[in-house]
PyMOL commands that place a pseudoatom at each C-alpha (Angstrom):
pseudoatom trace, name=CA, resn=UNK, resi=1, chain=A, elem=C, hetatm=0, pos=[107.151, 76.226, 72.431]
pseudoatom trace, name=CA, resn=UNK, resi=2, chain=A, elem=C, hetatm=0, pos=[104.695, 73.759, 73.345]
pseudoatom trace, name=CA, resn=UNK, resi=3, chain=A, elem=C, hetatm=0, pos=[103.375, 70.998, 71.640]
pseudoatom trace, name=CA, resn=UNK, resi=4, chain=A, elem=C, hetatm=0, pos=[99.980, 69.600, 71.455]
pseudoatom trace, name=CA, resn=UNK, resi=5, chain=A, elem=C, hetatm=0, pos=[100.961, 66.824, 73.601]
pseudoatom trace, name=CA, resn=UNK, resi=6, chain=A, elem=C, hetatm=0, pos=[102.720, 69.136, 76.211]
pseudoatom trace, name=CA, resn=UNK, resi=7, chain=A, elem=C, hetatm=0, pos=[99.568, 71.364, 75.944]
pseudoatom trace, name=CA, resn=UNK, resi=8, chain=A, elem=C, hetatm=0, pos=[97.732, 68.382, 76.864]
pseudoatom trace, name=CA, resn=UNK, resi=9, chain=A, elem=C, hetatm=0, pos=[99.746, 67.193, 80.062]
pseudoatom trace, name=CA, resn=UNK, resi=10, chain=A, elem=C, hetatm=0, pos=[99.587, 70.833, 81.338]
pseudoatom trace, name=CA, resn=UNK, resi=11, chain=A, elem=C, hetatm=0, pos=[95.698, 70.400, 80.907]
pseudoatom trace, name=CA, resn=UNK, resi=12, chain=A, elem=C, hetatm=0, pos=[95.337, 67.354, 82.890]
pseudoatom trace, name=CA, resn=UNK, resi=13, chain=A, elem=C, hetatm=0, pos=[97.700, 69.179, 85.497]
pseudoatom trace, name=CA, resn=UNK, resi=14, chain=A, elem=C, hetatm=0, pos=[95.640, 72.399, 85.787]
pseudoatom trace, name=CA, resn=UNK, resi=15, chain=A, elem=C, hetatm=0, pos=[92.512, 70.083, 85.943]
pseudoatom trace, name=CA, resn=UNK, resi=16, chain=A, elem=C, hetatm=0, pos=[93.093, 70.117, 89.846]
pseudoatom trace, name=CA, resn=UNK, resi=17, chain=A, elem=C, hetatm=0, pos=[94.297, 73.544, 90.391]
pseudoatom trace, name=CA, resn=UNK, resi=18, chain=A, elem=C, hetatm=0, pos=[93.130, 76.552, 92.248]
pseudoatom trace, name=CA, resn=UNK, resi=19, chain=A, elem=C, hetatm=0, pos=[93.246, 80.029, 90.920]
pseudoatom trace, name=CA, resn=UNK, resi=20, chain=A, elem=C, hetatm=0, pos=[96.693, 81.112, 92.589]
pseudoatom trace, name=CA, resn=UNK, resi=21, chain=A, elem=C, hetatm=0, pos=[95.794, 84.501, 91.189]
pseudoatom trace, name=CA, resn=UNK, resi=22, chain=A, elem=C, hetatm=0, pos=[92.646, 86.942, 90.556]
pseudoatom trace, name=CA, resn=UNK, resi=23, chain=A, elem=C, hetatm=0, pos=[92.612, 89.923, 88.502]
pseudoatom trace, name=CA, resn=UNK, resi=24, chain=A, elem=C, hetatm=0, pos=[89.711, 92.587, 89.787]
pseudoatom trace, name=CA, resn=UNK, resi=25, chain=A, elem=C, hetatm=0, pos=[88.706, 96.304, 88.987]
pseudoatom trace, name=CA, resn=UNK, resi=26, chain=A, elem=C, hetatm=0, pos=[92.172, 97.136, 88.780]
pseudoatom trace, name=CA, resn=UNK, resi=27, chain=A, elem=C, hetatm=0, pos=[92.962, 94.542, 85.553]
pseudoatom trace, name=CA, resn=UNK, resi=28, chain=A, elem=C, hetatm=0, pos=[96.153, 94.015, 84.688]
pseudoatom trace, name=CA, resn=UNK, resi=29, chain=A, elem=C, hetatm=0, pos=[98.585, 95.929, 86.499]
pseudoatom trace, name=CA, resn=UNK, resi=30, chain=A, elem=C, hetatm=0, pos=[102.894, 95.586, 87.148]
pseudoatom trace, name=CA, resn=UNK, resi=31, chain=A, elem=C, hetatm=0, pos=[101.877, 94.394, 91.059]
pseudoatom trace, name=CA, resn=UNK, resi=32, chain=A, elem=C, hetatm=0, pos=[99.923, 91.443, 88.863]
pseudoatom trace, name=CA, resn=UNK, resi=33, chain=A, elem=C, hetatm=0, pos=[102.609, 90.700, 86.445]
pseudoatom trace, name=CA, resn=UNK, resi=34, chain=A, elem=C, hetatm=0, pos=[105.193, 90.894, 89.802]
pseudoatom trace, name=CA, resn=UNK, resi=35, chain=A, elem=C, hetatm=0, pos=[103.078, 87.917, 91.187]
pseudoatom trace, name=CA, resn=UNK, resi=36, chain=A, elem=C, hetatm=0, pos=[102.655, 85.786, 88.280]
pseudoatom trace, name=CA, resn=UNK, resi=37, chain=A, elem=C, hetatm=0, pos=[106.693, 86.273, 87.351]
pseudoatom trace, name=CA, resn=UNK, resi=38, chain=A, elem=C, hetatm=0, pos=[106.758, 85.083, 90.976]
pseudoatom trace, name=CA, resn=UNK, resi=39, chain=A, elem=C, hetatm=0, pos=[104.058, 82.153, 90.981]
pseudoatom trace, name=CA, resn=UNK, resi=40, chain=A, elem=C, hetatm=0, pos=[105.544, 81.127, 87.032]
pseudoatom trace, name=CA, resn=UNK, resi=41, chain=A, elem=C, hetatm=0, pos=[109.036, 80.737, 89.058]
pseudoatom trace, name=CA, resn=UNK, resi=42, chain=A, elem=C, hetatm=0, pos=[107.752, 78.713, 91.984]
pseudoatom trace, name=CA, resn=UNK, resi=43, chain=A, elem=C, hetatm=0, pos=[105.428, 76.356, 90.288]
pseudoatom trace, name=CA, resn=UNK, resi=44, chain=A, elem=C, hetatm=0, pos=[105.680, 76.912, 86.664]
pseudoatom trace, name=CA, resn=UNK, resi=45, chain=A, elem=C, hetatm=0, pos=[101.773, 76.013, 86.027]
pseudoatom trace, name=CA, resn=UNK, resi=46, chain=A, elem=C, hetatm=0, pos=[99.196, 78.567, 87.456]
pseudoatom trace, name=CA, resn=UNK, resi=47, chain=A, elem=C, hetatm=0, pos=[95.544, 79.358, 86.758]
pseudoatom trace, name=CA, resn=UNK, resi=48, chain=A, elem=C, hetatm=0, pos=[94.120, 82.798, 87.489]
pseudoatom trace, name=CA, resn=UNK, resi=49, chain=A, elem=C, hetatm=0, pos=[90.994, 83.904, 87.609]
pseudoatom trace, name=CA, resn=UNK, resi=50, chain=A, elem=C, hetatm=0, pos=[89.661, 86.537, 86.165]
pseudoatom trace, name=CA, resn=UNK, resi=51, chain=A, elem=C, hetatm=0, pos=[86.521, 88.038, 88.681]
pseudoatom trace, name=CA, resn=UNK, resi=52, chain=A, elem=C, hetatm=0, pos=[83.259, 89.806, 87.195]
pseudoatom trace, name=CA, resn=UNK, resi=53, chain=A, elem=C, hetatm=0, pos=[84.257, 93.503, 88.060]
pseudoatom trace, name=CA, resn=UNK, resi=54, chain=A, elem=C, hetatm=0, pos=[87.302, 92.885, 85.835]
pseudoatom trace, name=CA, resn=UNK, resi=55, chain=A, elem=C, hetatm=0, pos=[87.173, 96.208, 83.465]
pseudoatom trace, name=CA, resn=UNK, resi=56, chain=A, elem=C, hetatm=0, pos=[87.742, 93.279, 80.684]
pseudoatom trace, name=CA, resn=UNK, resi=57, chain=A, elem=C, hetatm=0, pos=[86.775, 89.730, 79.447]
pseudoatom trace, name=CA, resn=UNK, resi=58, chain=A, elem=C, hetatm=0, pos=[89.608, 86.875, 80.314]
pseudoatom trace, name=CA, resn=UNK, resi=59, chain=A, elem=C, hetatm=0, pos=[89.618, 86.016, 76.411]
pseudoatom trace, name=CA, resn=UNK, resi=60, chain=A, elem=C, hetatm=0, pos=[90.763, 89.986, 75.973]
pseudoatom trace, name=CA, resn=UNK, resi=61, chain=A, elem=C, hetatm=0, pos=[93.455, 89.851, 78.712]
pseudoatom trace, name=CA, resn=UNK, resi=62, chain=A, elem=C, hetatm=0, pos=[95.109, 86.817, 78.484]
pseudoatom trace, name=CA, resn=UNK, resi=63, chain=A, elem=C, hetatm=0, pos=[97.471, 87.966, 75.008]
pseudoatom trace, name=CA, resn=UNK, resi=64, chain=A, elem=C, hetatm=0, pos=[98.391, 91.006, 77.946]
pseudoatom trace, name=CA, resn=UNK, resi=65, chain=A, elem=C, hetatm=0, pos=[99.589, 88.761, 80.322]
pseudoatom trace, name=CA, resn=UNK, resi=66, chain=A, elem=C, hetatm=0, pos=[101.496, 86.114, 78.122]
pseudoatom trace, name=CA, resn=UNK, resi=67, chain=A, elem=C, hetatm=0, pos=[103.755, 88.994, 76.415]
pseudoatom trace, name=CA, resn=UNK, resi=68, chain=A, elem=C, hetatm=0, pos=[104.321, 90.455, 79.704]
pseudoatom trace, name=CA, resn=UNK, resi=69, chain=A, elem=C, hetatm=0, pos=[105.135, 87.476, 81.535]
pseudoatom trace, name=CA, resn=UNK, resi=70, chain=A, elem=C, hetatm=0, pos=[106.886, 86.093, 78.666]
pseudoatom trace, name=CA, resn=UNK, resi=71, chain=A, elem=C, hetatm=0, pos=[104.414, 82.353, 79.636]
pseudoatom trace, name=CA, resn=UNK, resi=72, chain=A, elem=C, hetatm=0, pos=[102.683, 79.959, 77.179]
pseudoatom trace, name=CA, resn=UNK, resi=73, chain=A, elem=C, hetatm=0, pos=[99.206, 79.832, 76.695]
pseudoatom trace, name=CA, resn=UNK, resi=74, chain=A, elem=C, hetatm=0, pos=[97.620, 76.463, 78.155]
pseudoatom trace, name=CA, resn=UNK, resi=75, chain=A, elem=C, hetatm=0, pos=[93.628, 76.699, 78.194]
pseudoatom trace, name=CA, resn=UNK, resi=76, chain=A, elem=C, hetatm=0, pos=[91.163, 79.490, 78.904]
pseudoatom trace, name=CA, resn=UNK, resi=77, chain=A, elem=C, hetatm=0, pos=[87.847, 77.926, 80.294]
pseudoatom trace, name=CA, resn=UNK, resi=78, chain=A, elem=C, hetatm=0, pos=[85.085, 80.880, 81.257]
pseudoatom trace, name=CA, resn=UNK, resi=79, chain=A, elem=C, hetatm=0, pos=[87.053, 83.327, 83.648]
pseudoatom trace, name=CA, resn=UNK, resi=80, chain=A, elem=C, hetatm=0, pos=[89.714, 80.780, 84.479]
pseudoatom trace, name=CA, resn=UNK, resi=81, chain=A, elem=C, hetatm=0, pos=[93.245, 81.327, 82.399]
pseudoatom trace, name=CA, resn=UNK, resi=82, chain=A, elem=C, hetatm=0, pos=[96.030, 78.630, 82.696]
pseudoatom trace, name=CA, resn=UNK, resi=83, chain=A, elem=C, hetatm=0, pos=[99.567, 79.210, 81.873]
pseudoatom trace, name=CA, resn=UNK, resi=84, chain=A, elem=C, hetatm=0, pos=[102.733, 77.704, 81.655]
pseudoatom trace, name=CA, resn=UNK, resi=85, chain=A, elem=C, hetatm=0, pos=[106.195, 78.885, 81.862]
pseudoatom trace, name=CA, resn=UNK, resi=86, chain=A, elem=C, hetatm=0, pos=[109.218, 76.585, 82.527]
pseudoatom trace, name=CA, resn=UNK, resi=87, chain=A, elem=C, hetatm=0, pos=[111.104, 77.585, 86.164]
pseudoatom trace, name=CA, resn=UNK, resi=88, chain=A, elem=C, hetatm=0, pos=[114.590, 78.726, 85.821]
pseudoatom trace, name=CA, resn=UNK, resi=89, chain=A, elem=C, hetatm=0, pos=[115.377, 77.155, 89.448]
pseudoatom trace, name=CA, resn=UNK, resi=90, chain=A, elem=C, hetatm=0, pos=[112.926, 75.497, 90.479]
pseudoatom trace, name=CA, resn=UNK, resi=91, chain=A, elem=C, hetatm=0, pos=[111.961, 73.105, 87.719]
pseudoatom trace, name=CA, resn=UNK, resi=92, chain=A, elem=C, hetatm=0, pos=[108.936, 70.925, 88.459]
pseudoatom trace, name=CA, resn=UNK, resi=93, chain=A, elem=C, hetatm=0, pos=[107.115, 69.522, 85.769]
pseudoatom trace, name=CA, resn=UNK, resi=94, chain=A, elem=C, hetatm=0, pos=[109.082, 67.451, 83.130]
pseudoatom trace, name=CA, resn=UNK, resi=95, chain=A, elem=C, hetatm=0, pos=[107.215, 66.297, 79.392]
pseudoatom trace, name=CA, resn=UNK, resi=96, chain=A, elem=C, hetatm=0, pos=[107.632, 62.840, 77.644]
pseudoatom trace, name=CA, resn=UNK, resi=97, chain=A, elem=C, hetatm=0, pos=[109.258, 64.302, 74.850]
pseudoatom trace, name=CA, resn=UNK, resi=98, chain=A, elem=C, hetatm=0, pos=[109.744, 60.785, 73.099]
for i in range(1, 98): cmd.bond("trace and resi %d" % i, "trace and resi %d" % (i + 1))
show_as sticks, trace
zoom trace
């Protein structure tokens, strides 16, 4: 679970990200959740963005994708989602939990 302060640090962290993912016409399908799983694993912080011939809003889709991925919700900014889920192997980005 994050905290404010963790939610925070991811922000700043996303703030120079590219979308690593896109979601199109075909929304949100098991080859998408396949390659976040995959991106969550290899760099725990991704941003996706969702493109205009989505068949839904990125503020409708993004409760989808964190069940399915099993992620934490960071910040949603127009058709750009960010979200965070701690690497099992590959563990990158450490919080100031003092």
């Amino acid at each position: 679970m994050l905290r404010g302060k963790d939610r925070s640090y991811l922000k700043s962290l996303a703030n120079n990200l590219k979308p690593l993912a896109q979601i199109g016409k075909s929304g949100i399908s098991d080859g998408l959740i396949n390659q976040l799983d995959k991106l969550l694993e290899d760099h725990e912080l991704v941003k996706i963005n969702v493109l205009q011939n989505s068949p839904d809003e990125a503020k409708n889709m993004t409760e989808e994708i964190l069940n399915r991925t099993g992620a934490e919700f960071v910040q949603q900014i127009g058709s750009k989602i960010t979200i965070y889920r701690e690497s099992k192997e590959n563990k990158q980005i450490e919080f100031d939990r003092n």
